[in-house]
C-alpha positions as CSV (number, residue, x, y, z in Angstrom):
1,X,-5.8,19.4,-6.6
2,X,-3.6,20.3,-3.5
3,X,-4.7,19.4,-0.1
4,X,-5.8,22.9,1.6
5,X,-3.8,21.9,4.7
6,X,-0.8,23.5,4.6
7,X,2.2,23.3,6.2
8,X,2.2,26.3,8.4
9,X,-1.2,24.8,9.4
10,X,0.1,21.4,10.3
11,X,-1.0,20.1,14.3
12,X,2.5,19.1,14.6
13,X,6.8,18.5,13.1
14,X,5.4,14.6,13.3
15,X,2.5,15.0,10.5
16,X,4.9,17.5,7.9
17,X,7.3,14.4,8.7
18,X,5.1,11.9,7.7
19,X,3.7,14.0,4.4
20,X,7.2,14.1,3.3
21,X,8.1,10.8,3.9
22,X,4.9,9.6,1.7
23,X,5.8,11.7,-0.9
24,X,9.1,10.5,-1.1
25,X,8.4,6.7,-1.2
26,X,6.6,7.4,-4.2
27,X,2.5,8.0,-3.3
28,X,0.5,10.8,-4.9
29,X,-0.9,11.7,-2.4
30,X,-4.1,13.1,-3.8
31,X,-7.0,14.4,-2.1
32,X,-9.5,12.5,-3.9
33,X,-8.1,9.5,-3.0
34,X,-7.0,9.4,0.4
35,X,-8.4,9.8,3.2
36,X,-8.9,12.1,6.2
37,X,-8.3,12.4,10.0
38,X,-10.5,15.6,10.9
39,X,-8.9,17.7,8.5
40,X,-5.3,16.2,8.0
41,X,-4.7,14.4,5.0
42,X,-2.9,10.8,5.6
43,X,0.6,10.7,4.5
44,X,-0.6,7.9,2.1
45,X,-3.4,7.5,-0.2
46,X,-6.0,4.8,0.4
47,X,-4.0,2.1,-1.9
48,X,-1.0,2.7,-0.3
49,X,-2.0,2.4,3.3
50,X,-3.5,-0.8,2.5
51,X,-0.2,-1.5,0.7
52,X,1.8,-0.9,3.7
53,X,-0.4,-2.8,6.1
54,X,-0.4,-5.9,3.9
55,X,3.2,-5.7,4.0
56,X,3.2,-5.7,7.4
57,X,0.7,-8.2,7.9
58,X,2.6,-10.6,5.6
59,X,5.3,-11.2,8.1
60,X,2.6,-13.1,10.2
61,X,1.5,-15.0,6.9
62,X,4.5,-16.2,6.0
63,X,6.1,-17.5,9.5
64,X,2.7,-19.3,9.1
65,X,3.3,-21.2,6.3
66,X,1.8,-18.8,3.4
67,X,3.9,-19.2,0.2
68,X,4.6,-18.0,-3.1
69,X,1.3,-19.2,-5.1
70,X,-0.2,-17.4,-2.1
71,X,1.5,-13.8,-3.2
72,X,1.0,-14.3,-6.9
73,X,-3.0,-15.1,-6.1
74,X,-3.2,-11.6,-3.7
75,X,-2.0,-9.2,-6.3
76,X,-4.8,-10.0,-8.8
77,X,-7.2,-8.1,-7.5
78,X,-5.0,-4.8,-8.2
79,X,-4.3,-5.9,-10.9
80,X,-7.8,-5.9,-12.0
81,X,-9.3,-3.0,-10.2
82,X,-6.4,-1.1,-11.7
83,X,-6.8,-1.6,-14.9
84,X,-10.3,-1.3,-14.6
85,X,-10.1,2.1,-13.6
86,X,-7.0,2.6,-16.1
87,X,-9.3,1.8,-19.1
88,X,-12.5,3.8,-17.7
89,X,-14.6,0.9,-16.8
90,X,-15.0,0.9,-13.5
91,X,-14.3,3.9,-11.3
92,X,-12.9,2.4,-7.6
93,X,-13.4,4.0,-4.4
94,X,-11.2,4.5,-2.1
95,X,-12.7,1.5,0.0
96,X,-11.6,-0.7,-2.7
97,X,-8.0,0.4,-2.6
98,X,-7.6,-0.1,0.3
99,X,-8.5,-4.0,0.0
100,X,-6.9,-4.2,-3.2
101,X,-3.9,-2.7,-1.6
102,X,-3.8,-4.6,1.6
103,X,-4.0,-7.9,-0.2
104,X,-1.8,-6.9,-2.7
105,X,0.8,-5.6,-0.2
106,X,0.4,-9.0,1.4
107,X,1.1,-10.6,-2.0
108,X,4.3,-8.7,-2.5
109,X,5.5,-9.3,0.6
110,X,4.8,-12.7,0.5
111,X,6.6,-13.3,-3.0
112,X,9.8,-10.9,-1.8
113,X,9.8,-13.3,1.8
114,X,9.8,-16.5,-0.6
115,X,12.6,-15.2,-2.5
116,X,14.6,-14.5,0.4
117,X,13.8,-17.7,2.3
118,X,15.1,-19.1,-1.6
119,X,17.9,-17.0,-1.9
120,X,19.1,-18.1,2.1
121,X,18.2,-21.8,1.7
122,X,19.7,-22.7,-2.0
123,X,22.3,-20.7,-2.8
124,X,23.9,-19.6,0.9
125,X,23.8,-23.0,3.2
């Protein structure tokens, strides 16, 4: 299903921009699963935005002290309401992407942070 917005119906260069740009960092980007300003899809589904704002939110979390147990426990729920809906048990929503994807961007940013903070402590000083 294609989003009925197209491009020569786009407010603005900034929103084709921004379609593109989710499409090229790897995101679906279908209808069904992402949500809506007036009429204008966002450039990333619901899981992804969450993704991206856990990232971001990370950065906070781990110059406060949150470590790597801390980014392995965040990505379980994904992992389970992802394979929930993978095998048919469960169908998620897009609320529930977005939390699973916020914590879980959280988690992976926290674990990628760890590894650097590693990789700068042990092996370069």
């Amino acid at each position: 299903m294609k989003n009925d917005v197209t491009d020569q119906e786009s407010p603005s260069k900034v929103w084709r921009f921004a379609m593109e740009l989710g499409k090229t960092c790897g995101c679906h980007q279908l209808p069904e699963r992402s949500f809506f300003l007036g009429r204008y899809q966002f450039p990333f589904c619901a899981r992804c935005t969450g993704v991206l704002a856990g990232e971001i939110f990370a950065i906070a979390l781990f110059l406060a002290g949150f470590r790597l147990w801390w980014g392995i426990l965040l990505t379980l729920p994904l992992i389970v309401d992802g394979s929930l809906q993978y095998f048919g048990l469960v169908a998620s929503t897009n609320a529930r992407r977005l939390v699973t994807g916020l914590l879980a961007g959280t988690g992976f940013a926290l674990f990628l942070f760890q590894g650097i903070h590693w990789l700068f402590t042990t092996l370069l000083w």
